[in-house]
N, C-alpha and C positions, 0 to 999 in steps of 0.2 A: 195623318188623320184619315181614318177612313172613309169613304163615300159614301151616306146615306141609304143609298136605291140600293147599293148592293148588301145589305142585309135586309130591305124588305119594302114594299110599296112605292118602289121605281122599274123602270124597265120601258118598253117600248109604249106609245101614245097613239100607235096606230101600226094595225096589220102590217108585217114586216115580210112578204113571201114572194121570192124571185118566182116568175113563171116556168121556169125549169125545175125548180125547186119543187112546185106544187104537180108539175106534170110526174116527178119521180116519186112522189109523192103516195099519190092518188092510186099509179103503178104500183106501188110496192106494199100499200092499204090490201088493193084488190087481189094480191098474192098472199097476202099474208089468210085470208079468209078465204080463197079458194084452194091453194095447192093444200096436198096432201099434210097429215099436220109433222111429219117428222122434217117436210123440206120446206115447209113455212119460214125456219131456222133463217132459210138464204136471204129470202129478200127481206126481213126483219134486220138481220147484223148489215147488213149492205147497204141499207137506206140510213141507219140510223149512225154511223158510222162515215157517212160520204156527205151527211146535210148536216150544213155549219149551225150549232146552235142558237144564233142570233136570228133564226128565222120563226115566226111568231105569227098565228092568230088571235087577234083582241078581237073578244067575245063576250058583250056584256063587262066588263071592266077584270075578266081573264085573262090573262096571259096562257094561250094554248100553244106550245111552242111545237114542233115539226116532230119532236124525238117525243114531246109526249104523246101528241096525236099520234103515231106510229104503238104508244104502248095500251092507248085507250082500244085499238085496232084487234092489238093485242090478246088484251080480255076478254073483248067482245068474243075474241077465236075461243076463247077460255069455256066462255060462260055459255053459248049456245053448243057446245059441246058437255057437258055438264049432265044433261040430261042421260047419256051415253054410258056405260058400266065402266067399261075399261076407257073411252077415247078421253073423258074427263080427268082420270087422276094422276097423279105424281107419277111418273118411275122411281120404283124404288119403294112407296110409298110417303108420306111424312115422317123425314128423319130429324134427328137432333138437331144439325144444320139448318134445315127450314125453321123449324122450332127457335132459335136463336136468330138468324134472320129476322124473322116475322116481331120478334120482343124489341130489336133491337132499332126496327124501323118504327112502332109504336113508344116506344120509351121516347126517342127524340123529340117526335111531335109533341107529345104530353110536356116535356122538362121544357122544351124552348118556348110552347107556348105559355106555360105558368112563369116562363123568366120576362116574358114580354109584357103578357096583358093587353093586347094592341091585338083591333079586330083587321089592318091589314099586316102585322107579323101574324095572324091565324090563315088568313086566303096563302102568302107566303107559304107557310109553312105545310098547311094541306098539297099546295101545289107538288113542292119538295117529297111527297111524305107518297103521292103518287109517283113522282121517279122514279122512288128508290123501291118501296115494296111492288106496286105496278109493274117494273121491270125485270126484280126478282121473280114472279109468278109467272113469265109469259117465258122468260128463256128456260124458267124449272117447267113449263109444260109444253113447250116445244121440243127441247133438248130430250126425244121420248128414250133411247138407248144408244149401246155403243157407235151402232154405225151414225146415228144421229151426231154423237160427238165428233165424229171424224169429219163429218160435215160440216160441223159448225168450223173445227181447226182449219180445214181448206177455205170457207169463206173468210176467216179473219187472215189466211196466208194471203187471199185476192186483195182485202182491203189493205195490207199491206204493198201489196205491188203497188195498189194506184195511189198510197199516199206516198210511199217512199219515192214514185215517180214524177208527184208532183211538186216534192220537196227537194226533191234533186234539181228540177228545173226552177224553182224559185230560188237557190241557192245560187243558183246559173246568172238569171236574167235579174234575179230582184225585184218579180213579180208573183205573187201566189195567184195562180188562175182561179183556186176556188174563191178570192173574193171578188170576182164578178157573181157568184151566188149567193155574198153574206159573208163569207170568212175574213179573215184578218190579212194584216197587208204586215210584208216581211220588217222585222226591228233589227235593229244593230246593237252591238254591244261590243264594245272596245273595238268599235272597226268593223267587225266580222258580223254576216247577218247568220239569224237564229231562223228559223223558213219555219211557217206556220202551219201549214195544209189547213185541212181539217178542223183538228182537235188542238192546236196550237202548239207552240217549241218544246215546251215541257212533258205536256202530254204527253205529245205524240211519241215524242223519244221512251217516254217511259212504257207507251202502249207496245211498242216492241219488243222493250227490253224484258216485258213481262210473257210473252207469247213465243219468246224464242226455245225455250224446253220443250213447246209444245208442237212447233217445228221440227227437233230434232227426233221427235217419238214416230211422224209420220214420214220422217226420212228410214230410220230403222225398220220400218214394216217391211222395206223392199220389192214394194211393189211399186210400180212405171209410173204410174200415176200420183200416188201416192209421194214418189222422190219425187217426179217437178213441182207439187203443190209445195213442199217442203223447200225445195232447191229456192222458187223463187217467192218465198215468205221469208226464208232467211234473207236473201237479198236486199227484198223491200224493207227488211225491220232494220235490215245494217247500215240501209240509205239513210231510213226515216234516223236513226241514231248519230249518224255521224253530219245530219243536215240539222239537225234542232242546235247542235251546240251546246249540250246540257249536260251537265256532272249529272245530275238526276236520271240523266238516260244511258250512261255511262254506267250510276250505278247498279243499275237495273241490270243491264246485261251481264256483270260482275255478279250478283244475284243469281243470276239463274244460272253460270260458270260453275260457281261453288257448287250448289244445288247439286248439278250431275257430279261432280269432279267427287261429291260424296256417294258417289254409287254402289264402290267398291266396300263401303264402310257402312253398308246398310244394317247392317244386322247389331252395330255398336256405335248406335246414335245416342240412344240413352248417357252413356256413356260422355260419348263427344259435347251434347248437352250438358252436362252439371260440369263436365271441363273448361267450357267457354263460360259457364257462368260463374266459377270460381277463376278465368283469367280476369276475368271483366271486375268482378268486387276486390280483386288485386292490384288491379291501374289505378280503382275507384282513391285505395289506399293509400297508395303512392305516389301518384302523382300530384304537381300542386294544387290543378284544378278539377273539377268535378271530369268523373268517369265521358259523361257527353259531350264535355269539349273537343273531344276528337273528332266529333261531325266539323268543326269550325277548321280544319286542319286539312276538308276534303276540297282539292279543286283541281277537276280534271280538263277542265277545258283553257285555266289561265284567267276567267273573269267570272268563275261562281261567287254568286254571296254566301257562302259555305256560313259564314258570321250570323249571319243575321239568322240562319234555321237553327246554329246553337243556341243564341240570344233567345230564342222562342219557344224551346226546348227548358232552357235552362232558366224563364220568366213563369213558364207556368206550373214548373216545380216548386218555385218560389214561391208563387200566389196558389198554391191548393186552397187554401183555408176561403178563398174566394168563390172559384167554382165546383168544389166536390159537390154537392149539394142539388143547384139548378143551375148550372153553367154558371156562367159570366158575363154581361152585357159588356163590362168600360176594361176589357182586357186592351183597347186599342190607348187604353192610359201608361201603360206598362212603362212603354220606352218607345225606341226609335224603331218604325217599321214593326210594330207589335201590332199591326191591325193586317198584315198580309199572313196569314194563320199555314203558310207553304207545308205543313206537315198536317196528314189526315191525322192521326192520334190528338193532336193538339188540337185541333179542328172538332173531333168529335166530343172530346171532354171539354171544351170552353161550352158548345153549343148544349149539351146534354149531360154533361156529369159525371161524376164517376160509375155510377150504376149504368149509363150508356156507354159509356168507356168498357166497363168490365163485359156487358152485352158484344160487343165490336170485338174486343179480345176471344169471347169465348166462341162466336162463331171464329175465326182463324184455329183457335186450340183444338174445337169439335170436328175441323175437316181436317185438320191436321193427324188427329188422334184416328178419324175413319180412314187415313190413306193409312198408315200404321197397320192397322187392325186386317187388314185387307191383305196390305201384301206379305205380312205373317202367313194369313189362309190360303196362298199361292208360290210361298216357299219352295223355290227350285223350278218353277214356270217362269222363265227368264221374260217372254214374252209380256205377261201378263204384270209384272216385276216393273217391268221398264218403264210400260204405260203410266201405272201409280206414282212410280217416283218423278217421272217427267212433269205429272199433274201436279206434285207438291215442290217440284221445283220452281214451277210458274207461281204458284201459290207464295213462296219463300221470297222472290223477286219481288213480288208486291210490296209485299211486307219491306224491303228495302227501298223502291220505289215510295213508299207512303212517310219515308225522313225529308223527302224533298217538293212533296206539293201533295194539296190536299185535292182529293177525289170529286171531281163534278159530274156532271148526273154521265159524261160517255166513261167514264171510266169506273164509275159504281157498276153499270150494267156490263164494263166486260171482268170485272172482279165477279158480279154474279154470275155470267157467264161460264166461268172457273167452275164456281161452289157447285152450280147444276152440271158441269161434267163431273166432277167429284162426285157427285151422290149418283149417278148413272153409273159411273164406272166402278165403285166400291160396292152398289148394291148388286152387278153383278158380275163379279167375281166367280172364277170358279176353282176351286181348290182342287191341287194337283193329286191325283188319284192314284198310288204306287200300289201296282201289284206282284204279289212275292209268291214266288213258287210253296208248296207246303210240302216238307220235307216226309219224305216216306218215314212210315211209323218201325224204329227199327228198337228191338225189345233192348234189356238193360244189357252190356257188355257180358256181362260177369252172371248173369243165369247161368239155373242146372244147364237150358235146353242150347246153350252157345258155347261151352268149352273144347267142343273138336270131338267130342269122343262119340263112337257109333248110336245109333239110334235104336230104338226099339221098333219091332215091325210095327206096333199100331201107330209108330210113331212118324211112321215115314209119312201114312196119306195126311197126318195133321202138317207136317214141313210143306209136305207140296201144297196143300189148299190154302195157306198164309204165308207163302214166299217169303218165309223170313230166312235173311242172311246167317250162315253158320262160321263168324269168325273164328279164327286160333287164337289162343292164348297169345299174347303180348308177349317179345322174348326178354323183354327185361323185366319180367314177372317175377316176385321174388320163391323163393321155394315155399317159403311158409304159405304164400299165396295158391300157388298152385295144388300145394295139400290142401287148404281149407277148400278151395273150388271142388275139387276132387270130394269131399264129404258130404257138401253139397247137392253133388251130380247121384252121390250114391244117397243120401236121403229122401 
């Protein structure tokens, strides 16, 4: 059964904020509004990525948690820049992506609170409804262009080192150090412990397994700096991956593998697409049980509940007729373990519906379709090539990451993170410019004025002033040909 507070009007009773916590705090407020707005980027992902979300100001009977205060900060940078022509707007300008985002953060609010009714599932829900568009806004106006992107990947490469080093030493000792600031204290599972950091075993594992594409694009640049950011972000994600203990962080990184290993097959995705969808409605056929039972079949670690994400999978296919509509409140009726929703898709269509479901869907399809679109228009610019697929490779990894735990407010905001480099890096684009010689203008073969035979004297200064070539007849010219030329040259 599930726990009350955690769908809505529970949570902390009183201000919850380590003094370290509020000092990096404060630090990373006064950076985000002072430094320049393309490197605001750093201390925003840095802070909000490093402070455990259990740390909370109660305010008036709010809940202001650490990673919201960081995105109110945020805005604030937003809005008193607004007045501004160019420092206020999008890069890129408002694309389809924002447009789908933005519906898909109001559709939730709207369906969960008409399934509720309940004035604290509305404070709830507001709150939530601030994460997730709040967060989308501030990394899409941060994130101002390319270099801003490469920036942003080297600070998630840093937040990488220090998580994957803090999860290697709790893997060690059997102590997480960040929970002397709020975090979780390391769990076991058949013996073996699962090392929390941060963002906890699953997360964490899957926060890498999603950023590791993005890794390998800033190791290819080949520049010095650039490789060690790369070098020790691979590192840290391999620690954080191989310390969490997770088939879900496992399969993440297998995600993003395929991803590139399709590099070579770029231009016959189309293709590979309607191939995999006709293997898949072919197992669906054949096999005994339904096509998704083969999630229940995953375990890479020896002790995944691989079972229980198809059971959850394959409950709310069962029960459409329950939440197409306005979600589902009594889904935790289903069955055993139906109230831990471990898959985002599941998660978002219980809470909001099919119409939020299909929203959710179609931003992934709209950034998907803009990486496409793009590296068509850069066709044979390997460089520019590599970049976009690298970005939809992380983008792909998600999407596998998202069968195995549902998104909380740090991993919505590095899924946005993604979408705002995405529309920075597709909007600019620059299509590869091939220029071809233009071939001297040489008259027809077979004129009077090209058969080889003498000129006429007024004819000579016209040859010199239009340098045109005076070929010979072809030797495998037939006779009948060269007579007809010859009548020709005399008409």
């Amino acid at each position: 059964m599930e726990p009350e507070h955690l769908r809505f009007g529970g949570g902390a009773t009183e201000t919850v904020l380590h003094p370290l916590v509020a000092v990096w705090l404060i630090l990373a407020i006064l950076l985000i509004l002072t430094l320049r707005r393309d490197k605001a980027i750093i201390p925003f992902l840095l802070a909000f990525f490093t402070i455990p979300v259990g740390q909370v100001v109660l305010a008036g009977g709010l809940h202001l948690t650490a990673l919201r205060i960081l995105i109110l900060a945020g805005l604030a940078r937003r809005i008193a820049s607004s007045g501004q022509s160019s420092e206020g707007r999008f890069p890129g300008k408002y694309n389809p992506i924002d447009q789908a985002v933005v519906l898909w953060t109001i559709s939730t609010l709207v369906v969960i609170s008409l399934q509720w009714m309940n004035s604290q599932a509305l404070v709830k829900n507001l709150g939530d409804f601030l994460d997730a568009l709040g967060g989308f806004l501030v990394v899409r106006f941060l994130i101002t262009d390319g270099n801003a992107v490469r920036r942003a990947i080297k600070v998630l490469a840093a937040i990488c080192v220090i998580q994957g080093a803090s999860m290697l030493v709790e893997r060690i000792t059997l102590f997480n150090v960040f929970a002397l600031v709020g975090g979780g204290f390391t769990v076991l599972r058949d013996g073996v412990p699962r090392s929390q950091g941060v963002l906890g075993c699953i997360a964490a594992g899957a926060f890498a397994g999603i950023l590791a594409p993005l890794f390998m694009y800033l190791w290819a640049e080949g520049k010095s700096k650039s490789r060690v950011a790369a070098g020790a972000g691979i590192v840290g994600a391999a620690a954080m991956a191989v310390t969490s203990n997770s088939s879900t962080a496992w399969m993440a990184i297998m995600g993003s593998l395929v991803g590139l290993a399709f590099w070579r097959f770029r231009t016959r995705m189309r293709n590979i697409r309607w191939g995999l969808v006709i293997v898949l409605i072919g197992l669906h056929l054949v096999m005994k049980a339904p096509v998704w039972a083969l999630i229940a079949r995953i375990d890479l670690t020896g002790s995944s509940s691989s079972w229980q994400r198809y059971a959850l999978v394959d409950m709310t296919i069962r029960h459409f007729s329950d939440w197409w509509l306005l979600g589902y409140r009594y889904y935790n009726n289903w069955g055993w373990g139906a109230w831990d929703t471990v898959n985002e898709f599941v998660d978002v269509a219980l809470k909001g519906g099919l119409l939020t479901l299909s929203l959710y869907i179609l931003i992934l399809k709209r950034s998907f379709g803009a990486i496409g679109n793009a590296r068509k228009q850069v066709n044979g610019d390997r460089e520019q090539e590599w970049f976009l697929w690298c970005l939809g490779s992380a983008l792909f990894a998600s999407i596998v990451a998202s069968f195995g735990i549902n998104f909380m407010a740090q991993l919505i905001v590095l899924l946005f993170t993604l979408l705002a480099c995405i529309s920075v890096a597709t909007s600019e684009v620059r299509p590869l410019v091939q220029t071809a010689e233009v071939p001297a203008q040489v008259p027809f073969a077979f004129s009077p004025r090209n058969v080889g035979t003498p000129l006429l004297p007024h004819e000579e200064g016209e040859k010199a002033r239009h340098n045109f070539p005076t070929p010979a007849l072809p030797k495998d010219l037939s006779l009948r040909g060269r007579e007809r030329i010859t009548s020709l040259r005399r008409f």
